[in-house]
PyMOL CGO cylinders between C-alpha atoms (Angstrom):
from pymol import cmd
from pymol.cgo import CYLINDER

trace = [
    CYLINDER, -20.12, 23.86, -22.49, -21.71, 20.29, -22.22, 0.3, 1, 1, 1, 1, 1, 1,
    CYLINDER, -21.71, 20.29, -22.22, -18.33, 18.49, -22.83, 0.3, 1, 1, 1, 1, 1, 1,
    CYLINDER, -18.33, 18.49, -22.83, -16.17, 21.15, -20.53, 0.3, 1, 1, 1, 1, 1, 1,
    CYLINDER, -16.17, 21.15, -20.53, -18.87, 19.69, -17.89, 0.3, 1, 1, 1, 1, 1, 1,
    CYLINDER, -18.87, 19.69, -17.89, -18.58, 16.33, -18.85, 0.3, 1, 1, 1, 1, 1, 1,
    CYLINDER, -18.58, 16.33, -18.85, -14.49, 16.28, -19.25, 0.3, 1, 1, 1, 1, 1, 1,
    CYLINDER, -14.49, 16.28, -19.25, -14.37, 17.82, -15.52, 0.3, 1, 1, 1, 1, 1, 1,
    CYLINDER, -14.37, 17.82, -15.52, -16.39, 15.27, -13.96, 0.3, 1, 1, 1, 1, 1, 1,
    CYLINDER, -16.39, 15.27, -13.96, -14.56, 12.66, -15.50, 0.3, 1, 1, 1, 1, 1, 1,
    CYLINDER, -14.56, 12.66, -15.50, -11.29, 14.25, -14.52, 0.3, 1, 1, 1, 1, 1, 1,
    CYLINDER, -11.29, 14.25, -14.52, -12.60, 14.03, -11.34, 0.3, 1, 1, 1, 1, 1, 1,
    CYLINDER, -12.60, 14.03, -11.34, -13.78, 10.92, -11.38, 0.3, 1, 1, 1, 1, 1, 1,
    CYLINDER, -13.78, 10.92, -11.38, -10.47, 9.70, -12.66, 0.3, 1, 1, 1, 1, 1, 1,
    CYLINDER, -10.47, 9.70, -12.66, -8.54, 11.60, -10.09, 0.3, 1, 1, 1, 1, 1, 1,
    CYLINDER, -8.54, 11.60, -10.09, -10.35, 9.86, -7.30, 0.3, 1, 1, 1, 1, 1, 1,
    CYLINDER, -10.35, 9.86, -7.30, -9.96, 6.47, -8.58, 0.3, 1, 1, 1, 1, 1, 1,
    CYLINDER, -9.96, 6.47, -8.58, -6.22, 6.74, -8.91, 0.3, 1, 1, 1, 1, 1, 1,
    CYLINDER, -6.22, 6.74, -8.91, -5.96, 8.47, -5.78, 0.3, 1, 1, 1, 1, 1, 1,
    CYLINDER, -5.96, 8.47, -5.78, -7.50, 5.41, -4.05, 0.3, 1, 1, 1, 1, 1, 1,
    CYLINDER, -7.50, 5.41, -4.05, -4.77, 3.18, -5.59, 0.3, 1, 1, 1, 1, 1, 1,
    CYLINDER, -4.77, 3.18, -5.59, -2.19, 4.64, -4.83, 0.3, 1, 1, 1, 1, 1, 1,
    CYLINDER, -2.19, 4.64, -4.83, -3.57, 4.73, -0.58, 0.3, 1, 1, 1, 1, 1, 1,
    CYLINDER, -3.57, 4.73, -0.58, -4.01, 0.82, -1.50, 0.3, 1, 1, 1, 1, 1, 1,
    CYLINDER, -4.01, 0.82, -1.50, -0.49, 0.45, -2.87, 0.3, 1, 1, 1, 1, 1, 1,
    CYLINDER, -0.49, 0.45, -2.87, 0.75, 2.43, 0.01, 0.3, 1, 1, 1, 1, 1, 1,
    CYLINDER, 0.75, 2.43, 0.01, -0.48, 0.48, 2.97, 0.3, 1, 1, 1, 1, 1, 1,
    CYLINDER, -0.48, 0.48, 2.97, 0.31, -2.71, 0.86, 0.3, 1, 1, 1, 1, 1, 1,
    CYLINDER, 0.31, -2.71, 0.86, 4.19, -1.69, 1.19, 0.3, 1, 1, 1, 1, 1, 1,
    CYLINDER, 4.19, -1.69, 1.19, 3.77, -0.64, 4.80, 0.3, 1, 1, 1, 1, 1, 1,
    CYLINDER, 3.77, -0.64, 4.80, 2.15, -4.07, 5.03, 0.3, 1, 1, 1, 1, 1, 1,
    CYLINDER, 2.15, -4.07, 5.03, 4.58, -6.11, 3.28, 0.3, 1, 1, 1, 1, 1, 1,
    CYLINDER, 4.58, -6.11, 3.28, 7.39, -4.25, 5.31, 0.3, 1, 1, 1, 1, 1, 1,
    CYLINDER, 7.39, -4.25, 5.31, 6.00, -4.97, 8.73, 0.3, 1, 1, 1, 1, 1, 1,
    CYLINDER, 6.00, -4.97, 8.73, 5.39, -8.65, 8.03, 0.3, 1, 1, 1, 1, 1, 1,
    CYLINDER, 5.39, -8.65, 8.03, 8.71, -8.42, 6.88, 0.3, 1, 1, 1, 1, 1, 1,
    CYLINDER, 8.71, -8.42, 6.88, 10.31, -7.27, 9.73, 0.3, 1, 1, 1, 1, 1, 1,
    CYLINDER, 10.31, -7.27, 9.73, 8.40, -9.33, 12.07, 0.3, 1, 1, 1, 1, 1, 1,
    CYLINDER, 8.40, -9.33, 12.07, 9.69, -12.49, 10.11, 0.3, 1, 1, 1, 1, 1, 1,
    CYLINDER, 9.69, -12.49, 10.11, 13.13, -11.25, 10.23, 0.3, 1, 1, 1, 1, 1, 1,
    CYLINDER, 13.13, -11.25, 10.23, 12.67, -10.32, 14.04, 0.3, 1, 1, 1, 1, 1, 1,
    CYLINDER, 12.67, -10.32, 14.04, 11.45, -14.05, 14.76, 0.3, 1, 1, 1, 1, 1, 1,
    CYLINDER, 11.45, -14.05, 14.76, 13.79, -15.60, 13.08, 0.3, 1, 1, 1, 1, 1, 1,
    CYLINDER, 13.79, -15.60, 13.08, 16.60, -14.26, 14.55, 0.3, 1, 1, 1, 1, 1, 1,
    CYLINDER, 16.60, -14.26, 14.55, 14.68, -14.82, 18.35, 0.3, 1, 1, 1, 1, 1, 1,
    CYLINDER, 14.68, -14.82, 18.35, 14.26, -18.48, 16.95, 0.3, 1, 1, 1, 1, 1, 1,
    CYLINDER, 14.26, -18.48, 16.95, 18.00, -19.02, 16.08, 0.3, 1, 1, 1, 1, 1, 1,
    CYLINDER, 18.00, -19.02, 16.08, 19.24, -17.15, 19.60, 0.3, 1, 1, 1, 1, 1, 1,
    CYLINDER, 19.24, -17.15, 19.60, 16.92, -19.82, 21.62, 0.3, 1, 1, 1, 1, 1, 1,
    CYLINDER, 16.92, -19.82, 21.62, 18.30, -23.10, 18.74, 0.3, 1, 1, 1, 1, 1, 1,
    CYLINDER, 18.30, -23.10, 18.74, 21.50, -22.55, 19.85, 0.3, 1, 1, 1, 1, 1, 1,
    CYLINDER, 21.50, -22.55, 19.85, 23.59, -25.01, 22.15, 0.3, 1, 1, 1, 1, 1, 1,
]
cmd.load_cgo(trace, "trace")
């Protein structure tokens, strides 16, 4: 029973740690994507106000 015990917790354990990356990898695409839009958003502002 020792190593059902043991293999649970470290099932666990893992579960937990991959769950936290893949919240991290999440908000780093939701991050990317936002400063992505806001570059594409000021760029086009900037070349409306360039123009002659």
């Amino acid at each position: 029973m020792g190593i059902l015990r043991s293999l649970g917790a470290a099932l666990i354990v893992l579960w937990l740690v991959l769950w936290l990356f893949v919240k991290i990898t999440f908000a780093a695409i939701h991050l990317l994507l936002l400063i992505g839009l806001a570059m594409l958003v000021f760029g086009l502002i900037k070349r409306e106000t360039s123009r002659p």
